[in-house]
N, C-alpha and C positions, 0 to 999 in steps of 0.2 A: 712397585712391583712386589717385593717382600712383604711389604704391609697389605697386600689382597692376598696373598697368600697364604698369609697367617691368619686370615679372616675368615678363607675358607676353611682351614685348620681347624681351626675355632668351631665352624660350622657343625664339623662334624660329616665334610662331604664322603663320595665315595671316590668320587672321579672330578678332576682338574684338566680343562680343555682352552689352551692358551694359544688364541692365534695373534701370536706377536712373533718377532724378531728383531734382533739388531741391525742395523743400516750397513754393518761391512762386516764378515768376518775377523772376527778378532783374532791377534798374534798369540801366536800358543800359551805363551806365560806371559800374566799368572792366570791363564784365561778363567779358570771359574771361582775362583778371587773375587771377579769383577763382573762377572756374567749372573745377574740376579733373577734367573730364569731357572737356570740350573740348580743355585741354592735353596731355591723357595723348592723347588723340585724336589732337591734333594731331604729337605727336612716333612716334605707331605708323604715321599712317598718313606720314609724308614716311621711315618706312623698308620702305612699301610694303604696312604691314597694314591692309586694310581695315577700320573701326569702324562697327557696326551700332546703335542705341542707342532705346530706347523714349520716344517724342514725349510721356509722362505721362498719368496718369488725373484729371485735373480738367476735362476738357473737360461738358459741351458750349460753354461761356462763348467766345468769341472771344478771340485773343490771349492762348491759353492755353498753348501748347504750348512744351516744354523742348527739350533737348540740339539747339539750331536752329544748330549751327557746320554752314557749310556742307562740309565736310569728314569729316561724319557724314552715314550714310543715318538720318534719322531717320523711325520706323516710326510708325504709328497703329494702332487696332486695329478689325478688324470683325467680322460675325456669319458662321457657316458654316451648310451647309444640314440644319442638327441641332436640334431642339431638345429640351428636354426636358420634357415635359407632366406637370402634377399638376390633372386637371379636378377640379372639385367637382360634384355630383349632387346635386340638391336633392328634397327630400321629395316635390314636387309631380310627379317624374319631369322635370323639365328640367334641363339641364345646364348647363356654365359653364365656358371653358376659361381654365385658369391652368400657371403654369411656375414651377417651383423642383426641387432638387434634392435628394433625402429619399431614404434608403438605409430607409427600416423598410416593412413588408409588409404589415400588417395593415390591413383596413378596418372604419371603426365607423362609426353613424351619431349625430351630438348635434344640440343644440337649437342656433339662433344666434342672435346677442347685436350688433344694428347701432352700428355705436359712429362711422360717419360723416358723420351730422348734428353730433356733437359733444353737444349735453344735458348741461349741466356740473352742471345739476342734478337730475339724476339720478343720471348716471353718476361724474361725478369735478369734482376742485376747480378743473378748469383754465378757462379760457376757453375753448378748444377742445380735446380729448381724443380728437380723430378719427385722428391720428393713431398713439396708442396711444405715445406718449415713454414715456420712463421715468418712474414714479412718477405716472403720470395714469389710471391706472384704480381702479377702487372691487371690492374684491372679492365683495362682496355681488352685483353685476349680471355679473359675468365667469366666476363659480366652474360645474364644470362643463358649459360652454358653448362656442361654435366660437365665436371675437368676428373683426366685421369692422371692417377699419381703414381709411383711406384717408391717401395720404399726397399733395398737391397741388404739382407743382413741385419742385424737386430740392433738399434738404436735405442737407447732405454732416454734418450732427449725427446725424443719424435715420439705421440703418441694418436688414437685415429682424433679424438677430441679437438686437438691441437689442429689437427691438420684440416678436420673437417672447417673449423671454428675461422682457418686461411681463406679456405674455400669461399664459404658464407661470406667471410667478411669481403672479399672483394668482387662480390656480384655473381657468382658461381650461383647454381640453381641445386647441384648434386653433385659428388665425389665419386671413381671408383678407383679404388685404394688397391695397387698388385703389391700382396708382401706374402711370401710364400710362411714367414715365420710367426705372425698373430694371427693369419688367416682361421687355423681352428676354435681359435676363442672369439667368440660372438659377442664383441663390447658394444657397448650402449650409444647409438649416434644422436641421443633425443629425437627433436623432430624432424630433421634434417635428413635429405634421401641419401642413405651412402652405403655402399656395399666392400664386402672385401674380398680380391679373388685371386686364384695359383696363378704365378708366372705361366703355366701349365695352358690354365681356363684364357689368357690374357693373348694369352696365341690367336686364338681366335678373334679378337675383338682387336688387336691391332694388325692382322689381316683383314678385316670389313676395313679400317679406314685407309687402308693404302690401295683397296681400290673403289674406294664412295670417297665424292666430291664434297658430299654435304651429309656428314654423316648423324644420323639421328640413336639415340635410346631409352629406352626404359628402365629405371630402378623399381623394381615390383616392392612392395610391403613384403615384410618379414613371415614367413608362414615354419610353423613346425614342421620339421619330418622325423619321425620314429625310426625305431628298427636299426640306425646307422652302426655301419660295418666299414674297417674294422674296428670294435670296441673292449675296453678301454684302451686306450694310448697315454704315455705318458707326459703331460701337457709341454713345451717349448720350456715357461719361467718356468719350472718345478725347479726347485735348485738341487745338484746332483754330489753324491759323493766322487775321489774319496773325501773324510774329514778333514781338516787341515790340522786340524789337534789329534784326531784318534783314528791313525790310519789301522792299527790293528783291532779297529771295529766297522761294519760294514753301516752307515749311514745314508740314506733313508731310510728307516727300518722297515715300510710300508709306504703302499699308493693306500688315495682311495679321491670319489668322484670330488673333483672339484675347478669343473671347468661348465658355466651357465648351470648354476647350482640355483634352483628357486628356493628361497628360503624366507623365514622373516625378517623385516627389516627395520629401522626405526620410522617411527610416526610423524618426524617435522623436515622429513628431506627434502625440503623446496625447491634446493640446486639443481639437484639433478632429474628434478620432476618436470614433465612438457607442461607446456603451458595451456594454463584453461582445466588442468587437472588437479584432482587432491594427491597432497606424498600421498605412497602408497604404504600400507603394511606391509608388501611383500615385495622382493627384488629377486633379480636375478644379478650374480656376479660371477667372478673368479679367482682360484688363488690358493693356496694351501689353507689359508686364513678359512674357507669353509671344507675342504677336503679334511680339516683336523678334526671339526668336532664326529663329522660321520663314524670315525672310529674311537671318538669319546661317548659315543651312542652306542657301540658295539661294547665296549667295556661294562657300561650300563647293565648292558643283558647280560656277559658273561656274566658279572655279579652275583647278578640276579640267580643265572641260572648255576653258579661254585660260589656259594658264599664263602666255601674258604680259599679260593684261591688269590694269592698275594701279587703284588703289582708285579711282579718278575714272572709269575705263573698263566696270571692276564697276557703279557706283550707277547710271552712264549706261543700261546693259542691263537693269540693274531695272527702270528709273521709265520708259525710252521704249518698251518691253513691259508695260508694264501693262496690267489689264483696266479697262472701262469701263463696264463692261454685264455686268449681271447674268444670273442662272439663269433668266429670262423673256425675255432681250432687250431690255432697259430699260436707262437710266443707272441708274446704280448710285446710291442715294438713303440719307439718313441714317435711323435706323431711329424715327423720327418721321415719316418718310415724303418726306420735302422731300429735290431734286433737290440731291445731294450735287457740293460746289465746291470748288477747287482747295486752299481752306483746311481742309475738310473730310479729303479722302481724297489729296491732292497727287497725283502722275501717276496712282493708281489704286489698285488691287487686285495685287496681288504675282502674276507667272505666271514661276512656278522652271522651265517646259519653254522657252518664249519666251523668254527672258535668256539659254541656254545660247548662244544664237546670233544677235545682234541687229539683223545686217546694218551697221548706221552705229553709233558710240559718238563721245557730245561727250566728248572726250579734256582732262584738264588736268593741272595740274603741282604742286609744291610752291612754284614761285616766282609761279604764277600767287593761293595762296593767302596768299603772303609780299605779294603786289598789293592782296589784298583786306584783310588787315588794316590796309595803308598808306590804303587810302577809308576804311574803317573807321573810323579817327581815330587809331591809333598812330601814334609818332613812330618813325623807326629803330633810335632805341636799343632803344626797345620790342618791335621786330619781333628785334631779335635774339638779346632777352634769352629769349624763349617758340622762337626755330626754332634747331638747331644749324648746317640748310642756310642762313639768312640770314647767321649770323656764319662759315661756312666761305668763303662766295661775297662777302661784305663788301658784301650787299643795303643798298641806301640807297632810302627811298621817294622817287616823286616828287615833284617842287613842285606840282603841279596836283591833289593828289589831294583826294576829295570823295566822299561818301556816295553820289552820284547815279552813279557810275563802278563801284556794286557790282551793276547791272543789266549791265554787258561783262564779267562772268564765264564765263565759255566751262561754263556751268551745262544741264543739261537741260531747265528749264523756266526762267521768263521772269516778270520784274517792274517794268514802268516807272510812273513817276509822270506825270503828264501835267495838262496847267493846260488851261484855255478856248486853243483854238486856236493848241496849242502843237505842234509834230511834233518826234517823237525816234527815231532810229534807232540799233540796236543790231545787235552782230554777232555770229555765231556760225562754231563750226568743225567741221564733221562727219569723223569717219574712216572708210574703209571698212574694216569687218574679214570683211568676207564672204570666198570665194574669190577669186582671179582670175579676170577676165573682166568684161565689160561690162555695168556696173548704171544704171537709168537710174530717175532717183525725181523724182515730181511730188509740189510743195507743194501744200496747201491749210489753208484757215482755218477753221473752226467756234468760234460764238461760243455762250455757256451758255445754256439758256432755250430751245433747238429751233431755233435759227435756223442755216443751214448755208453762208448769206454772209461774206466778209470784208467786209461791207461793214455800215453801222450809221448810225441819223441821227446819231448822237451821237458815234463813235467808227468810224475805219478802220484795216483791220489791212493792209500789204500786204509780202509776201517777193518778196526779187529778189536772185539770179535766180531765176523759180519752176521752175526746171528744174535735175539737176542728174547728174550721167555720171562713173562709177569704172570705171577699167580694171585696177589695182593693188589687193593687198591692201595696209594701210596708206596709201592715197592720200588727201589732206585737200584738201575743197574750203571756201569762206568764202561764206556767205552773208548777208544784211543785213535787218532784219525792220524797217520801219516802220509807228510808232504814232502815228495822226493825233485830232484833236480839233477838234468843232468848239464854235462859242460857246454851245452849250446843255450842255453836259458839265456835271456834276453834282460838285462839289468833293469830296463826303461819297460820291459813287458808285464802287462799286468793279464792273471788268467782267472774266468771266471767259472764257476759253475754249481753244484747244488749236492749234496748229499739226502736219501727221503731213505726213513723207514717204512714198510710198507705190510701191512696184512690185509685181509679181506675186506677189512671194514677200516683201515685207517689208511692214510699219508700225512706222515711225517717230515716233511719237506725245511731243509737249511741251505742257503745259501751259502758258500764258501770263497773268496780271495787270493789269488799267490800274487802276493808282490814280487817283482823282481829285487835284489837287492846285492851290494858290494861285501857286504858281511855279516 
């Protein structure tokens, strides 16, 4: 990983687009020691390339998410307004919408085979066999028949391949898979008829067969539908803050589309190619792993369109343009339906036209990030052995440095800790990179949940000065964001919400944090 890294280095890139991660999150210390993501990171971006890197697919669990060096834009992944529909048609003339992704054409109609009560003795030796695992079906009850499966809550053993692949194998003709949690990703069944549908849609199809004697259906081919609302959502696996190493930074720093992403593929994929076909050039998948480069495409253009803006100037135009509201006009919500939070989608939804031009960027440095590994807990030797800028500049960290010092990162969005009736103030630095001439931007607060107050029984948010005036391109003003507590704060409560500057012609939109905390 370091040696492709230095290759691009070498290269002379602009932008570095890494959809990898580690298999488990790693235990805080020595984490970037030994996380060669981060350091190759961190030695591209202090000679000015920007690193884009995919936040992992094990979400939806909390304190999931990877490559969380704040010096990486790290992405998550959400849904687009595409989907791809396989209904079922049942005998009785009702229908049944499901989604998967099946390239074969043909429609037949067979018998179905309920297999999501589980009946272990009927059907198989398991305790429960609803899910259709491997080696849990009886082929005597499955041969020639459509079998329905359900799978309850999110099995990362169980997957539809696997499951299809039971089906198949023991004489089953088709699969209809209920799992309310991979239902919106539309994975690949090859040729095999199989569809996925809501516990919801599943109402209805195990009402046809509790009152049909001989119940018949149809798995239709996979057809596109556009338009789909609501869009984007933030996919189930996107893996979510907070960080387990950098709670006083908000991680994922950005969504962006990466749920049945058509993109290119490789030339010799046989596997996974139906048969009778050529691999194809192009595929369709899912995953952060293509959600990352979209906003390595968008760094591109900013580039392109600020040659001088530096990788800290880039992410800042990403995440304080983001979107926040979806194709309805809603907050944008995780695709479980619940009001998506700063841990969830971090500044937002990726907008590559809004970033080319962002009005203010929170600007930082290499020694600012030499600062943050000194909170962090390295020693100087430490810092110099990981930057070549620390041992050129003969960087020695402070004596006061302290983990709580990692929320005055001159960062886009905002993380403090806060005890029962504690106030902490933090500061930030905005730049103008607009034109010349006179811009003039009003603060306000919005807190998660519909509330459009700084103000809270529990919790006050207040910026000063809430006013703030560029006459200069390049002109930096400092502002100061107080976070108050009163004696009912909630130790274990975490509160979310957003801070935007705003003029005629900008939004300047951060995301913000309160951790609960003992001291």
């Amino acid at each position: 990983m370091l040696s492709a890294f230095d290759d691009a280095i070498g290269d002379g890139v602009h932008v570095i687009s890494v959809s990898s991660a580690p298999d488990e999150v790693p235990s805080r210390s020595p984490y970037f020691l030994r996380d060669p993501v981060a350091i190759g990171a961190f030695h591209a971006v202090e000679r000015g390339i920007t690193v884009v890197a995919g936040a992992g697919n094990t979400g939806p669990d909390p304190a999931s998410v990877f490559n969380d060096a704040p010096w990486i834009i790290t992405v998550g992944a959400s849904t687009i307004d595409r989907v791809f529909r396989a209904d079922v048609v049942l005998g009785g003339g009702g229908g049944v919408q499901g989604e998967v992704l099946r390239l074969i054409k043909f429609i037949l109609v067979f018998h179905l085979v309920n297999y999501t009560n589980g009946q272990p003795s009927l059907f198989c030796g398991l305790v429960n066999c609803s899910d259709c695992q491997q080696d849990s079906l009886k082929r005597e009850k499955t041969e020639g028949k459509i079998v329905i499966c359900e799978v309850k809550g999110k099995d990362p053993t169980i997957n539809l391949l696997t499951q299809a692949n039971e089906v198949q194998g023991k004489g089953g003709l088709g699969m209809i898979l209920v799992d309310d949690v991979t239902r919106r990703v539309a994975e690949y069944s090859g040729d095999f008829p199989v569809t996925v549908v809501s516990s919801r849609e599943a109402v209805k199809l195990k009402s046809y067969l509790n009152i049909t004697v001989d119940p018949l259906a149809t798995i239709l081919p996979t057809v596109t539908v556009g338009n789909y609302r609501p869009a984007p959502q933030v996919s189930y696996f996107s893996t979510r803050g907070p960080s387990v190493n950098l709670p006083n930074i908000i991680k994922p720093d950005v969504i962006a589309p990466g749920v049945s992403i058509l993109a290119a593929w490789i030339g010799d994929d046989s596997e996974s190619t139906p048969k009778g076909r050529k691999p194809p050039s192009f595929n369709i998948i899912s995953g952060t792993s293509v959600s990352c480069p979209h906003v390595a495409g968008a760094v591109a253009a900013i580039k392109n369109a600020q040659p001088s803006f530096s990788p800290f100037a880039i992410k800042s135009a990403i995440m304080t343009t983001a979107f926040v509201t979806n194709n309805v006009g809603s907050l944008i919500t995780t695709d479980a339906g619940e009001e998506a939070t700063p841990y969830d989608l971090g500044a937002g939804e990726l907008n590559p036209t809004g970033s080319l031009n962002p009005g203010l960027v929170y600007e930082a440095t290499t020694t600012d990030h030499l600062l943050f590994l000194c909170y962090y807990g390295y020693d100087t030797a430490t810092v110099r052995l990981i930057s070549r800028v620390a041992r050129s500049l003969n960087f020695s960290c402070p004596l006061d440095s302290s983990p709580d010092l990692v929320s005055h990162l001159n960062y886009p969005s905002m993380a403090v800790r806060l005890a029962p009736n504690q106030t902490r103030t933090i500061g930030r630095v905005l730049t103008n990179v607009a034109s010349d001439g006179k811009w003039s931007y009003t603060a306000t607060v919005r807190f998660g949940g519909g509330s459009t107050e700084g103000l809270r029984s529990d919790v006050a948010v207040k910026v000063s000065p809430e006013r703030l005036c560029f006459t200069n391109k390049g002109e930096r003003h400092l502002f100061n964001v107080t976070f108050m507590s009163t004696g009912s704060v909630d130790v274990d409560r975490v509160v979310f919400g957003w801070i935007t500057w705003t003029n005629p012609r900008f939004k300047v939109r951060s995301p913000f944090v309160i951790l609960g905390s003992t001291a």
